[in-house]
Every structure is written in structure tokens, then in C-alpha cells.
N, C-alpha and C positions, 0 to 999 in steps of 0.2 A: 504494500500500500504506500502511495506518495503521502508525505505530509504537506500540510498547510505550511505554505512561503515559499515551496518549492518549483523554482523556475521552469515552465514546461516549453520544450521546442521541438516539435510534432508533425508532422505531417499527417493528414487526411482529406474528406472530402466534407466541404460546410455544407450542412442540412439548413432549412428553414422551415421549421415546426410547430404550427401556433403562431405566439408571437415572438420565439424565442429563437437563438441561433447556434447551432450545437457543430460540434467537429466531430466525423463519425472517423476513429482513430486507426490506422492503420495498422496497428498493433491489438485493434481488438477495441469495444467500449467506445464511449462518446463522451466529449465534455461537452456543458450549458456553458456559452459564452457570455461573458459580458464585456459590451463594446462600446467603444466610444463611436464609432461610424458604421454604418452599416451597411454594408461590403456586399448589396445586391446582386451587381454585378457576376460575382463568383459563387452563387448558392449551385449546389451539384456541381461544382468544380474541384479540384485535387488543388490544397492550399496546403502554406506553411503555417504554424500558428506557434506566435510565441507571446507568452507572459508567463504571469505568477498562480498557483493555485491557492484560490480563495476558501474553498469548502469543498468536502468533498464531489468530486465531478466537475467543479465549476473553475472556470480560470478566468481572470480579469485581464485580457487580450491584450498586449502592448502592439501588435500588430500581425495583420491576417493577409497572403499574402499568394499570390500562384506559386503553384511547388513545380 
């Protein structure tokens, strides 16, 4: 299990579900994103995603990005 504060830099494909925006992980599992923009453009696309994990599943996006 990752803990909380630790830096995540991932690759997968961004989902948009709801009203939410999750990375479906290429390693398996999905994280809820929190974003400061919101990266339309690349929903079902293969991104980089990096930031910090906030709670469990969830990471607060420093930037999301084509892989």
C-alpha cells in the first residue's frame, strides 16, 4: 500500500466518470483525480500523471499529460 505524501508518476488512461476524473493505472486500479484544469481534451487517452497522494486512491494532480 502507498502512503499518504507519496509522490505518484504513472502512467494510464484518464477516465471521465460522473463528474469526476480518475487514471485507470497501468499497473492495475484507478486513482480519483483532483485537478486544477480539466484536461478534456485527453479523456480515453494514454497520459502521464504526476502528483502527490492525498487519500487513499486519490492524488492531487500537479500535472496530467500525453504518455
Amino acid at each position: 500500500m502507498t502512503t499518504i505524501g507519496t509522490r505518484i508518476d504513472e502512467t494510464g488512461t484518464l477516465i471521465h466518470d460522473g463528474g469526476a476524473f480518475y487514471l485507470r493505472r497501468d499497473l492495475g486500479g484507478r486513482y480519483e483525480l483532483e485537478l486544477q484544469r480539466t484536461p478534456v481534451d485527453l479523456v480515453e487517452k494514454r497520459v502521464r500523471l504526476v502528483g502527490t497522494l492525498v487519500a487513499s486512491a486519490i492524488v492531487a494532480a500537479d500535472g496530467v499529460a500525453p504518455a
